[in-house]
N, C-alpha and C positions, 0 to 999 in steps of 0.2 A: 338403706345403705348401711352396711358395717360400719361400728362408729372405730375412726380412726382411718375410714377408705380414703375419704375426702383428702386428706390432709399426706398420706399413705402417695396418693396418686401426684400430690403435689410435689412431695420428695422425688419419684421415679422421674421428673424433668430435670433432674440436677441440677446440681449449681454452679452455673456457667464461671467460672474465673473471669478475672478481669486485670491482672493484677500486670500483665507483660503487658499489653497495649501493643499487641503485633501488628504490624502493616498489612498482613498476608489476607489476600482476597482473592476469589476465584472467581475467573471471566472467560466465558464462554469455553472450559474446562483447564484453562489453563488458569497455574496457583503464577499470582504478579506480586510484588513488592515482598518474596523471602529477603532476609537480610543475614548474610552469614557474615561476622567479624571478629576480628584479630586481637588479643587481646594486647595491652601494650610492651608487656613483659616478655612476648615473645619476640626472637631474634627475627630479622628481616630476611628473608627464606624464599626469595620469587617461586621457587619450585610448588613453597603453601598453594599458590595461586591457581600454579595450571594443576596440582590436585585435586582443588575443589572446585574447579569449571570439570575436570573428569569425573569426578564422582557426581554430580551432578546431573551431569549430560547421562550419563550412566543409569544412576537413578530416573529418570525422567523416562525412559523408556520402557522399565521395569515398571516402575507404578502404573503404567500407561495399558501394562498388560495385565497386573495384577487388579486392578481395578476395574477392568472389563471395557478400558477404552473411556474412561470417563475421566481422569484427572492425569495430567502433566505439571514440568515446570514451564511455564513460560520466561521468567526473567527472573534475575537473581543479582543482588548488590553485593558486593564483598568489600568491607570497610574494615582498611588497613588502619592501625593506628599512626598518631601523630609523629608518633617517636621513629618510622619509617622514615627515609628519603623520600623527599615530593617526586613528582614524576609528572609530564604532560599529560598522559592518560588519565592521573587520579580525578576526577570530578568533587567538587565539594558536595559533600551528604544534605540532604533536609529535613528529614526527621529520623533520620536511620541514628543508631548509636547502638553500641555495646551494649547497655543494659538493656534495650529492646528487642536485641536482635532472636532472630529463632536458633540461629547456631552460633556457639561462640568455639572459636580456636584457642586455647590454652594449655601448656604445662597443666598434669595434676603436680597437686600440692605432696610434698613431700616423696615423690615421687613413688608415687604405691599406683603402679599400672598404668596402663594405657586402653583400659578397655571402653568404647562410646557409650555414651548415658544420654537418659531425657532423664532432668529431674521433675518428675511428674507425680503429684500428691493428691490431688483432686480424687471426686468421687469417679464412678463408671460415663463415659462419656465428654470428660472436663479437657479442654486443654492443659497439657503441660505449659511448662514455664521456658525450657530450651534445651535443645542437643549438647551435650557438652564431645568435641573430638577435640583429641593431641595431635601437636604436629609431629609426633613419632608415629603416630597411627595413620595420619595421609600421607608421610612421606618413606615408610618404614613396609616393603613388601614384603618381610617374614609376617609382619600382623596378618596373612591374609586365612588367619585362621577361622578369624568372622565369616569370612565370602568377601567376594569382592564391595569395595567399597560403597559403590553403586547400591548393593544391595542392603546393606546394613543402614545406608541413609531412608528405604526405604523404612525397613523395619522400626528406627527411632522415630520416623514421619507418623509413623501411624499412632505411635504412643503421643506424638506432640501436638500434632493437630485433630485426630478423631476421639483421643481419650481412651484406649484400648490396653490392656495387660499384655502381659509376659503369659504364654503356655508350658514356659518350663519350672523347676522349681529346683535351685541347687542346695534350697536347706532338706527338702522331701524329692531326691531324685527317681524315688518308686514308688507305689503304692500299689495294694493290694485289690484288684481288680472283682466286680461283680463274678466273675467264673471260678474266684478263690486264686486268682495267680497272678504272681507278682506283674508290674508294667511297669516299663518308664512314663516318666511324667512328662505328657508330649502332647500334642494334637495336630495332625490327625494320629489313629493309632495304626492307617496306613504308611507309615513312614518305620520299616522294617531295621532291623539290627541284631547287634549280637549283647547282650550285656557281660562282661566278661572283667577280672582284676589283674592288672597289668603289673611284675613285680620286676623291677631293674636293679641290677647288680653291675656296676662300671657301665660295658658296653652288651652287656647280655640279659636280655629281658625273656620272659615268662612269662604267658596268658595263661589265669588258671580259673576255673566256672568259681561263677559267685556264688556263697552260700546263702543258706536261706537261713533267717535266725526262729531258733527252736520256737521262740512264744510270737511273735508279731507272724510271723512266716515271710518277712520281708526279706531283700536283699542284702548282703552287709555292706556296711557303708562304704570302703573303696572302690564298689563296686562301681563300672561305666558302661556305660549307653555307648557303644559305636556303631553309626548306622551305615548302613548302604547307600555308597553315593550315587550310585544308576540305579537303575530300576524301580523306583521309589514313587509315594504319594506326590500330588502336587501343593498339597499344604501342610503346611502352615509357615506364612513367610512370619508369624510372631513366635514360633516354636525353632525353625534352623532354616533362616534364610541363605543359609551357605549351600546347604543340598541344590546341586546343579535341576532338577526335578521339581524341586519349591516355586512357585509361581503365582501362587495364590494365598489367600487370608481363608481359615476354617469357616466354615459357613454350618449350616443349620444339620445340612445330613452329615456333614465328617465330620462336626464338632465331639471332642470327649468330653463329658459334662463332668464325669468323675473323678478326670485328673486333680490332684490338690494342688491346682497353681492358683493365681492372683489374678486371671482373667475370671474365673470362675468365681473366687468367692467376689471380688467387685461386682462384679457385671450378673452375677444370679444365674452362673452358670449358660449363659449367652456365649452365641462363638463371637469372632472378633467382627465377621460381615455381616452379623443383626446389628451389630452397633454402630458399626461404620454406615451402614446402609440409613441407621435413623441420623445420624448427622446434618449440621445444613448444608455443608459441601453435596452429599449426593442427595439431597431432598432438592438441591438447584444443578443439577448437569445429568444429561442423560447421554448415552454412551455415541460417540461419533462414528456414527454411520460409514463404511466405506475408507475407512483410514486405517492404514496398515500401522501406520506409525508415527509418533506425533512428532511437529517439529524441533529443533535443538533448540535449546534454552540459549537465551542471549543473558552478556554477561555486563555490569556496570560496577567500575572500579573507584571505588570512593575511600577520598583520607579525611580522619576526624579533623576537626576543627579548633581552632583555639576557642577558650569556652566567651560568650557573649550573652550578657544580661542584662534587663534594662529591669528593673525597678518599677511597677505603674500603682500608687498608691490613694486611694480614696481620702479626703482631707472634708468632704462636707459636713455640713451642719451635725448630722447625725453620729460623725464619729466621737462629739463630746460624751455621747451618753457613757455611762460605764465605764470610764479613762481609757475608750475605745485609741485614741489619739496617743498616749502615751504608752500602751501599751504596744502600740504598733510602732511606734519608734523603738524601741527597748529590743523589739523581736527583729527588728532592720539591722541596729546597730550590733547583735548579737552576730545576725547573720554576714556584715562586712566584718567583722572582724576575726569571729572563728570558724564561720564556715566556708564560706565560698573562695576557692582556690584560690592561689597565689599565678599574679600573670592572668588571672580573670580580667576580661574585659566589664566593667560595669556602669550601667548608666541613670539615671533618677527620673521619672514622672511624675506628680502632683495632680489629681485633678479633682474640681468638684463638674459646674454644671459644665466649665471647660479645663482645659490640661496645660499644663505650665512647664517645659521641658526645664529642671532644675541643674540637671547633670547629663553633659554628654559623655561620650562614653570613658573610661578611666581603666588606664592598667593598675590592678592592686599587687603591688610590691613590697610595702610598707605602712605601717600606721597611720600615715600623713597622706596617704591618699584614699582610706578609706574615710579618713576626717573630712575631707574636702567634699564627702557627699552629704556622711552624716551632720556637717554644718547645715545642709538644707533641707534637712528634714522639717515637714510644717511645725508649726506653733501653736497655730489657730484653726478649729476646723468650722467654715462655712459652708453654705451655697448648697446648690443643687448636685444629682449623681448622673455623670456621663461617663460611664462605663469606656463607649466604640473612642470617644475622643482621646479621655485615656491611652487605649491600645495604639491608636493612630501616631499619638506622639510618642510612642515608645518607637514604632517602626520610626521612626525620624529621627531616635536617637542612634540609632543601629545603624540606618545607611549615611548619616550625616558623616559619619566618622570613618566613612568608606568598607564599610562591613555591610554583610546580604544577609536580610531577615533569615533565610533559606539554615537553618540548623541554629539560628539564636532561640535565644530564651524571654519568655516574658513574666514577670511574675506580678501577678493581678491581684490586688487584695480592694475588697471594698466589704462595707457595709449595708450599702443603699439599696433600693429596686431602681430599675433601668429601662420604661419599657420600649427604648429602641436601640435595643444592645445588639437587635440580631441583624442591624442594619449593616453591621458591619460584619456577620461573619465570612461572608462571600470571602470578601477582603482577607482574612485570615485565614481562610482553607489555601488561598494559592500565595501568599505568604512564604510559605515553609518552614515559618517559626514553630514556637511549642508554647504551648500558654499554660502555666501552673496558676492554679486559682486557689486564693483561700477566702474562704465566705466567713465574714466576722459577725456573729450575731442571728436571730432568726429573721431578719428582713433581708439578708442578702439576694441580690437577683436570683432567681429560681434560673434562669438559664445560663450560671457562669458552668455546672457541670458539663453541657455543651461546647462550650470553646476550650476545654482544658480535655475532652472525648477525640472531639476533630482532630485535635493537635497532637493527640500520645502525650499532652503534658499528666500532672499528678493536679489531685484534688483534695482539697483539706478544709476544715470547719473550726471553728472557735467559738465559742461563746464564752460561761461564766468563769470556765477554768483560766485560774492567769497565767498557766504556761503554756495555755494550748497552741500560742501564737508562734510560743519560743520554738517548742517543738515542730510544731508545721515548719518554720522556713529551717532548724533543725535538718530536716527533710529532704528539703531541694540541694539534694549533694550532684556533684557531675556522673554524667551519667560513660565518662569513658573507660570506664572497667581498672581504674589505678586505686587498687587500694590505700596504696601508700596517700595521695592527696585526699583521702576522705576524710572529713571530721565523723565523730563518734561523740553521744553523747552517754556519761558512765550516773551522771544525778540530773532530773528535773521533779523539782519538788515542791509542792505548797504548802505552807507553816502556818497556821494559826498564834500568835502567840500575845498572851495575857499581857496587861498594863502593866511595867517592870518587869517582865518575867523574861525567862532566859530557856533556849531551847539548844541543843547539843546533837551533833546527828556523825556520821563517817561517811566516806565516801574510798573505795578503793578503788586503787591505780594496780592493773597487772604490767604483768613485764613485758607486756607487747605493743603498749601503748607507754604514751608520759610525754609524746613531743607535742609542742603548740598546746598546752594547758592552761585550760581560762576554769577560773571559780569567778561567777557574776552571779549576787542578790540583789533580788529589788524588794520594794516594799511599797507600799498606800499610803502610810502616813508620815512617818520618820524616820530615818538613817536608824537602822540600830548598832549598837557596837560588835564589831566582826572581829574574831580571833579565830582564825585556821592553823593548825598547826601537822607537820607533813613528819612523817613513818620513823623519821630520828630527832625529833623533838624541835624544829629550828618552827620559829613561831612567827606568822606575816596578822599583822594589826591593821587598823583604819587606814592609818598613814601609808602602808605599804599599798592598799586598793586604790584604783582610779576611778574618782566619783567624773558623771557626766555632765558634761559643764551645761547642759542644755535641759536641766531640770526634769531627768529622767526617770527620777530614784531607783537608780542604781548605779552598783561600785559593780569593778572589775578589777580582778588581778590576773595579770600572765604569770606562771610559774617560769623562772629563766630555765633556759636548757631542757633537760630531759627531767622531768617531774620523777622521785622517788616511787621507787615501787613499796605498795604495803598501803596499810589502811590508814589516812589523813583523817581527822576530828577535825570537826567547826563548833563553833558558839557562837550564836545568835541574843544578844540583848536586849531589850527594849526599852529605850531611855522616857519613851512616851508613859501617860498615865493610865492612857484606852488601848485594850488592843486594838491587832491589825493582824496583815495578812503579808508574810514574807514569799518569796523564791529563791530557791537555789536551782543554778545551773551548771555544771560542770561538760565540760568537751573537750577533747584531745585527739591525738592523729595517731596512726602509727610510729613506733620506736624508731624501725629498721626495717629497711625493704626486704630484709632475709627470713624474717618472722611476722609471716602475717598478724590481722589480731583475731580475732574473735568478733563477730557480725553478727548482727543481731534484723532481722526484716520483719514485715507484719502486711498482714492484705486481709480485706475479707473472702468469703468466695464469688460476690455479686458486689457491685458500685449501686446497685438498685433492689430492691427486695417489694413486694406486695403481698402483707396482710394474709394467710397464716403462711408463708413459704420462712422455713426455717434458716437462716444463715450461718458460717461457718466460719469462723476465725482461725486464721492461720500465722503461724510465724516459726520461723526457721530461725537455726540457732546455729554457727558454721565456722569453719576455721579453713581458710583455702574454700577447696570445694569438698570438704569430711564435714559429717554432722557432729555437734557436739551433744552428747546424751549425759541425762541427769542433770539438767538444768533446773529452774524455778522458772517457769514463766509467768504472766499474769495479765491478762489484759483488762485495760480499764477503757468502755464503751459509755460515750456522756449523749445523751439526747440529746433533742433541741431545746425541750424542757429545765436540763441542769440537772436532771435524773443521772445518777450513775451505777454503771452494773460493774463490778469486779469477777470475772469466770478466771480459774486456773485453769490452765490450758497443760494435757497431756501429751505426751509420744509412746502410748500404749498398745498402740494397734488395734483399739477398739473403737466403737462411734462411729465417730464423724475420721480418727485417726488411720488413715488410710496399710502404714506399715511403722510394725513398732521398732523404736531405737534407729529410726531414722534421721531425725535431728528437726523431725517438721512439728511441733508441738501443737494440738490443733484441738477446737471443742466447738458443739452449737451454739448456737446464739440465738434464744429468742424470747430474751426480755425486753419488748415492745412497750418503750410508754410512748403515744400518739403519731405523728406522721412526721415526715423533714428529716433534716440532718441528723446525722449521728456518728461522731467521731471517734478514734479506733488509736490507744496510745499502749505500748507493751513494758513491760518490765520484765528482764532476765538477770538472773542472779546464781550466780554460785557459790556456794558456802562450804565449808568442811572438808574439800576436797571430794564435792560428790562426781563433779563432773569428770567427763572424759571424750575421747575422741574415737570415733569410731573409724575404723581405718579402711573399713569394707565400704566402697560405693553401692547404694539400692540400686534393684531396674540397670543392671548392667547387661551388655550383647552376652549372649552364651558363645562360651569359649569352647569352640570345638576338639574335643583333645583327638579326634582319629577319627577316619571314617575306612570302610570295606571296600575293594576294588578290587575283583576279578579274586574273588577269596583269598585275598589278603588285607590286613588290617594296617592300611597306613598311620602310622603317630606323626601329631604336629608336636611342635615344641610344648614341653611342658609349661604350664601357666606358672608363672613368676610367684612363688610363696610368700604369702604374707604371714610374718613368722607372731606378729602379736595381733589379737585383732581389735582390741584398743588401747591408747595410750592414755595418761594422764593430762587433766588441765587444770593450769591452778586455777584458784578462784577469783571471779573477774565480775562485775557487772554494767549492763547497757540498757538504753532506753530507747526504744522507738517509736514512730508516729506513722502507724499505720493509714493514714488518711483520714478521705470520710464514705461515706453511704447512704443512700435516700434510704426513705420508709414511706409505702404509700398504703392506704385501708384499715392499719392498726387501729386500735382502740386505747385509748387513756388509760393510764393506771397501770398496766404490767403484771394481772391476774391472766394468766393465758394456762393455767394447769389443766383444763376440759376441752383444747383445743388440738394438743403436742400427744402422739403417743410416745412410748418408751421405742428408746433406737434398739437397731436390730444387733444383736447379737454376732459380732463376725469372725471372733475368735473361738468356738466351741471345740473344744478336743478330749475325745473317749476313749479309753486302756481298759482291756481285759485285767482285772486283779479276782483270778479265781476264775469263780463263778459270778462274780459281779462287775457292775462297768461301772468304771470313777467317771467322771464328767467333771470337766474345769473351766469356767468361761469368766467374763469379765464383765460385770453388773451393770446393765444399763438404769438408766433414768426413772423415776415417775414420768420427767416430763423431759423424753429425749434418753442425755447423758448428764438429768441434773434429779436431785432426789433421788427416793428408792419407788421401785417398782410393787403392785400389790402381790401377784402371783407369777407361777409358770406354770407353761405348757410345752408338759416334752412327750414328744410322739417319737415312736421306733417301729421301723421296717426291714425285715433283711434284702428287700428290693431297692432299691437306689430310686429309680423311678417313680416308686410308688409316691416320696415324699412330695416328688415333684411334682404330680398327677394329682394326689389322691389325698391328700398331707391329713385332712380332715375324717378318713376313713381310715386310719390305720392305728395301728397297738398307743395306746393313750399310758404313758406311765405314771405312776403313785406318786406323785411329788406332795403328800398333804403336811409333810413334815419338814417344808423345802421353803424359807422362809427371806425372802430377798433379800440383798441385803445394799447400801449406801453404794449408790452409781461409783464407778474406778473397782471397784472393791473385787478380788478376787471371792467366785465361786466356786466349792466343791459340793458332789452330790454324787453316792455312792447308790448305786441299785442291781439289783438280781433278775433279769431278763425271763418271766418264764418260761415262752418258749424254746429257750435254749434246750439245742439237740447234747445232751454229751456224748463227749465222745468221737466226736465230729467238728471237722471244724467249719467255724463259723463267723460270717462277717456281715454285720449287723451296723447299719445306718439309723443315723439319731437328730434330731432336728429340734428346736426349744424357740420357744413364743414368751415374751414377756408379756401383761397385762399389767394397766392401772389403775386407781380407786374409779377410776370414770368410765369404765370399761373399754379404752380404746388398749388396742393389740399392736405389738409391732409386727413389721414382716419376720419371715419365716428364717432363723437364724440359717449361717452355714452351713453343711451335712457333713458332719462328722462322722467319721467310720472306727469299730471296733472290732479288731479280730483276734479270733480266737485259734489259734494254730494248732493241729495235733500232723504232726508226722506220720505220714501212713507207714506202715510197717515194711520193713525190708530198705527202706532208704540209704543210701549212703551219706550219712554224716548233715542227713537235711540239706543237701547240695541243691543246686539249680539242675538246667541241663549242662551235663559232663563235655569236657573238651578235652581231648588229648592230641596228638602232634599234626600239624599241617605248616604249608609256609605263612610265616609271618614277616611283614618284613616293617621295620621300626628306622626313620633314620637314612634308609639304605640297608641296613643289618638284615640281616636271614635267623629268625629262630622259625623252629620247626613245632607244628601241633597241629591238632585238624579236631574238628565236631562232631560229636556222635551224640545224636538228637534222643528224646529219654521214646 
């Protein structure tokens, strides 16, 4: 076998996300448990409703025929928020919520469009994360520039559940075609048109042919695509679902393989029905025989819930090891105080071999009622671990207080093994709680990732790290879409510091945060002396912190009112003679409901990985729903071992980075020491004023500016300009806990450099300069997108095909002077083609192989095209083909031109 196949072929299964916890399941062809919901900020709008039962029902049909009779909707929940008027209809939800749902209803942010998105980052095949639609786009019939609504939920379906690209490209709307002639960037390339520049002056507009530019031979850039609304292909509903003719997804014979969109270069030039077809939706439904038409989607109307949390905490024997006990107190008390919503209902469980219901359920309001739990936090940890008893008493504290498990929260933390934990999970599938687990230590039960999978709850790990606890329940924020009540963590940090010695650190506060600010350190051995002082010099001492009367070490301070914006300094003392080991914690909320903040998220691509499959760490960095670009990210991954890996995590568009400057910062992962846990905590920061916001949504529907009818060229409304296309952000920093993740087959130690090849290459791009082709890419890995690479292999073909075919038989170029260089790192590599015809133009396809010291290869980078343009003689002006006067009509409006074909 090729070395590098084995591992090569383990890549091509992708890697499955995990990171939404969708409901969504298909039975017997029908998709049950979508969840579309509202977010809370939107006004109450009944009309939202019967919008999205019509788009729906709409879509249900369409996919039913675009799919060949194989998948519908069966049932769909719409979960209005709290801040709605109740209603007899509304049902209470049970595991549905806003941050799970597959479509959410929201306002964009700062109001830049309405155009529908799946934010979808994963590799070829991954699920997205969710559709994003406005309620000016469901309620707003000028938008029906997409196609009908129906149809466009189709087209973001495909992107969110099969994992599939876009076939258009608005940054390359042309390209230069094997036949040497310009194309729109489309598929199929039966889907006919006119490409033509439209120039408006008041109410009198001008179609005039697009030129072709002297040296690419391309189109110039104002140039548009207007196609023919009759008479046309029936694909590509990922290319222009609006075309009345669209009906289908490009398959193997109409697929364009040489279009330069994002289906192509992900997916390796695959149409969108080779990939939908390997999916497990269609590997399980085969097409319903005899049915014309599937039945109407039924609809269930659900309002969010007041939030409900019971607390179920491990106190046995084994939690003494390690100040397991104390440390879980510290991270409890952390969590009643700054994180868990205000009007939270919350409740307390204790258990070792049995469970001791401490606290029924408590509205938190104020500090004296999160005191009244944190008084019963244990003290002492003995006895045996019962995991199910645990849970049991938690559902007791939940319906004791006349509240339904059915949308409550559990949150489970143990350290023990359990082995009849699964006695109860019965019990908790029909529940309709959520169970968030965090496993302390490497003996925790191996089956808590089970009840926290069933549930859509979150999953988190802890070992030696001492904030890894803080962080996890950090974590457990609500999940109903209100920025404004989230806590945000901006420092968690662990301090080493010397007998006497004094350690000094900042922490900054931006202007979009500062409400509800807690500074809390702890320490292992002795109080040390705390002096923080905030951005105008006013300075808070020991006395000003609240020490925890229940022998927790640590202090806490709330800053009053709205925390000062600018950078705060601390000092940390050590009155002890030995050192020890400090924490710093800071969290804060939003300012102002007017000004979002700054988000910071973190997932990996898999909750489970095996031995050599490589993993992919992701984290988004966000303002509203805009990415923020130019951040620092950083992720820090701790084994079960106490092993930790530090990766800076990019938004390059290279690797593992799906699209660049899209705010998803992302890199491999595969420093494997041994098997079990491994948990997943980020760091984002911005400095200097590097960062900014990018104002452009990715993966947005194609805005159809016109389409042809009966040889005239209808115009829709112009697209809405965005006149900057990023703004500034100051500089801010957050902290996130990505969870955790199994590892099963690894090997000890973390030497895996003979097992990884170099990642494939997916930004390659080549320019005629002369006689010679520049070439520019972005340096993969020795191992992956980590190290340098030993060599390349660039092959060139003027046949497109050939690479795809033949890759191994075709023109091999002279790279012996081509010297890799450190993973990230821009490459340049300039060479002289010699079969180049002059004189002639010419377009010439290029493709590049990394290799490394172990001789494994990656795959076959993107294909880059190079053309060489000469104007044939006699031209006019390198024009396209010429149009002069026929009717146009724009608007209602009548200008006059007509086509004369070259």
């Amino acid at each position: 076998m090729v070395p590098g196949l084995k591992v090569l072929l383990l890549l091509s299964l992708h890697l499955l996300q995990e990171a939404q916890s969708s409901m969504v399941h298909l039975n017997n062809n029908g998709y049950e448990g979508v969840v579309v919901a509202i977010n809370p900020s939107v006004r109450e709008d009944e009309r939202l409703i019967q919008s999205i039962k019509e788009m729906v029902t709409q879509a249900s049909t369409y996919l039913f025929e675009a799919s060949k009779g194989r998948f519908y909707f069966r049932n769909v929940s719409i979960l209005v928020p709290m801040t709605w008027k109740s209603k007899s209809e509304y049902l209470m939800p049970r595991r549905e919520s806003y941050d799970k749902a597959d479509v959410i209803v929201a306002d964009p942010y700062l109001k830049y469009g309405d155009d529908p998105y799946t934010l979808q980052y994963g590799q070829c095949g991954d699920r997205g994360q969710y559709i994003h639609f406005t309620p000016n786009f469901l309620l707003n019939d000028n938008l029906r520039i997409y196609g009908p609504r129906g149809r466009v939920f189709v087209h973001e379906w495909a992107h969110l559940r099969w994992g599939v690209f876009d076939e258009y490209n608005t940054d390359q709307p042309f390209y230069m075609s094997g036949k040497n002639t310009p194309e729109a960037t489309r598929c199929s390339t039966g889907i006919s048109g006119r490409n033509v520049v439209l120039e408006c002056r008041g109410r009198s507009c001008i179609a005039k042919q697009c030129r072709r530019d002297s040296k690419s031979g391309l189109l110039e850039p104002k140039c548009t695509f207007i196609p023919n609304k009759s008479k046309n292909a029936k694909d590509s509903i990922m290319f222009m679902q609006s075309l009345d003719s669209v009906v289908e997804f490009c398959t193997e014979k109409t697929h364009n393989k040489e279009a330069p969109n994002l289906q192509n270069k992900m997916c390796k030039g695959r149409s969108t029905w080779d990939v939908i077809k390997e999916s497990s939706d269609f590997q399980n439904a085969s097409p319903m025989e005899g049915v014309g038409a599937p039945p109407p989607p039924t609809f269930s109307l659900l309002k969010s819930k007041q939030r409900v949390v019971c607390l179920v905490l491990d106190k046995s024997g084994s939690m003494n090891d390690d100040d397991r006990l104390i440390r879980m107190n510290q991270a409890v008390e952390l969590y009643l105080t700054q994180i868990v919503e205000k009007k939270s209902l919350v409740g307390l469980v204790t258990f070792d071999q049995e469970a001791r219901i401490q606290n029924y359920l408590t509205k938190i309001t104020n500090s004296s009622d999160y005191q009244k739990i944190t008084a019963n936090l244990p003290q002492q940890a003995l006895g045996g671990t019962s995991i199910c008893s645990g849970i049991k008493a938690g559902f007791q504290v939940i319906t004791s207080s006349s509240q339904s498990t059915s949308g409550s929260e559990i949150v489970l933390l143990t350290d023990g093994e359990d082995d009849k934990i699964s006695s109860c999970f019965e019990e908790v599938r029909h529940s309709g709680a959520v169970i968030h687990t965090i496993a302390l230590g490497p003996e925790a039960a191996k089956e808590l990732e089970t009840l926290s999978t069933m549930t859509g709850g979150l999953r988190f790990y802890a070992n030696k790290d001492l904030t890894a606890l803080m962080d996890a329940f950090s974590g457990i924020s609500a999940s109903s879409g209100s920025t404004l009540q989230r806590a945000l963590q901006l420092e968690s940090k662990v301090l080493t510091i010397a007998g006497k010695g004094r350690i000094n650190g900042t922490v900054l506060v931006d202007s979009t945060v500062g409400n509800d600010t807690f500074f809390v350190a702890t320490w292992t051995a002795q109080k040390p002396e705390i002096v923080l002082q905030d951005p105008k010099g006013k300075t808070y001492r020991d006395s000003d912190f609240q020490d925890d009367k229940l022998n927790m070490r640590s202090a806490r301070l709330q800053i009053p009112g709205i925390a000062e914006t600018g950078t705060w300094t601390y000092s940390l003392s050590n009155k002890n003679v030995i050192s020890q080991s400090l924490t710093v914690t800071v969290t804060t909320r939003a300012r102002s409901p007017t000004m979002l903040p700054v988000i910071a998220t973190a997932h990996m691509s898999q909750g489970t990985a095996r031995y050599p499959s490589p993993m992919i760490v992701y984290a988004r960095v966000s303002q509203g729903f805009l990415p923020v670009l130019g951040a620092s990210v950083t992720a820090i991954i701790e084994a079960e071992d106490g092993h930790q890996a530090t990766l800076e995590l990019w938004d390059n568009g290279a690797g593992a980075d799906t699209v660049q400057n899209d705010g998803i910062y992302t890199r491999y992962f595969t420093d494997y020491h041994g098997n079990g846990r491994y948990s997943l905590k980020v760091n984002v920061q911005a400095r200097r004023n590097t960062a900014r916001l990018s104002l452009r949504q990715q993966s947005k529907s194609l805005y159809m500016p016109g389409y042809i009818e009966d040889g005239k060229i209808i115009m829709n409304p112009p697209r809405p300009e965005i006149r900057e296309a990023e703004a500034p952000v100051e500089d801010f920093s957050r902290v996130a806990s990505g969870g955790s993740f199994t590892v099963s087959g690894a090997p000890p130690g973390g030497n895996h450099a003979n097992v990884f090849p170099p990642c494939k290459v997916t930004d390659l791009e080549a320019e005629f300069e002369g006689d010679h082709i520049h070439l520019t890419w972005t340096a993969p890995g020795k191992v992956l997108d980590k190290g340098k690479a030993s060599t390349y292999v660039i092959r060139m073909s003027q046949h497109f095909r050939d690479l795809q075919k033949d890759f191994s038989n075709v023109t091999l170029v002279n790279t012996s002077g081509l010297i890799p260089r450190e993973a990230g790192s821009k490459e340049n590599f300039e060479f002289k083609p010699e079969t180049l015809k002059t004189g002639k133009s010419t377009v010439l396809y290029i493709v590049i192989q990394a290799v490394n010291d172990a001789g494994y290869t990656s795959v076959n980078s993107n294909i880059a095209q190079a053309v060489k343009f000469i104007p044939p003689e006699h031209s006019v002006s390198a024009r396209g083909p010429n149009i002069s006067a026929s009717p146009l009509t724009i608007w209602g409006l009548i200008v006059t031109f007509k086509y004369i074909l070259n």
